[in-house]
N, C-alpha and C positions, 0 to 999 in steps of 0.2 A: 737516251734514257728509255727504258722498258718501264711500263706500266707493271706490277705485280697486282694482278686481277684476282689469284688463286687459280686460275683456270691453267690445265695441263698441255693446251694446243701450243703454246711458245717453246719453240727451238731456236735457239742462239745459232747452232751450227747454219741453220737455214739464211739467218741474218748476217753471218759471217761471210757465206758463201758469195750470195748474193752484192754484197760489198764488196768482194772481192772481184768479182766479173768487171765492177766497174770502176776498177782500178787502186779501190781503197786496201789500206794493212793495218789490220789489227795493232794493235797496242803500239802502233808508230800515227796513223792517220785519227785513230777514233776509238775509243773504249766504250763499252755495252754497261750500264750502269743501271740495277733495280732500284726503282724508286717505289713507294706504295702508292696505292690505288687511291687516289684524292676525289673525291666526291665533294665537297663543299669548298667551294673559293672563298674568302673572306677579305672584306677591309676597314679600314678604320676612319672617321672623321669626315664619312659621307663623301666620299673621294670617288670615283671613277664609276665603274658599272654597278648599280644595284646587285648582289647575289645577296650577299648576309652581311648584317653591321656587326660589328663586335663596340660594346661599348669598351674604351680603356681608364675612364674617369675624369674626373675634370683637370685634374693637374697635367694629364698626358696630353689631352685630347684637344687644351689652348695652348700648346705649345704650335710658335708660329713659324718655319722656317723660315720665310721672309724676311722675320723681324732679326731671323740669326743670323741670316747674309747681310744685312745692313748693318749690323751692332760687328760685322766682323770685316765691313770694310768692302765685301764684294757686291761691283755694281757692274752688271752685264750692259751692254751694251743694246 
């Protein structure tokens, strides 16, 4: 995946090329995919790294996976 920054210095061909010396083929090993420029990470339920909370509500946000693995019978070992 390519970052789409706006900025005009990105050449595919360059990235093409270069995958190519080292043995990759286009559209058989690996596709070049723009994705947009993401500036804020987010999560939800106070989960993992601090960047930004998003609150989703209280009906969303007590939902317990846990509770949905044992009410559905899976118990990891």
């Amino acid at each position: 995946m390519v970052r789409d920054t706006g900025e005009e210095f990105y050449d595919q061909s360059v990235i093409i090329g270069e995958l190519f010396n080292h043995g990759f083929e286009y559209d058989k090993d690996y596709i070049i995919m723009m994705v947009p420029n993401i500036t804020n990470i987010t999560y939800g339920r106070d989960v993992g790294y601090k960047i930004e909370q998003e609150h989703l509500g209280e009906e969303i946000e007590s939902i317990s996976a846990t509770k949905i693995r044992a009410n559905a019978g899976y118990n990891p070992v």
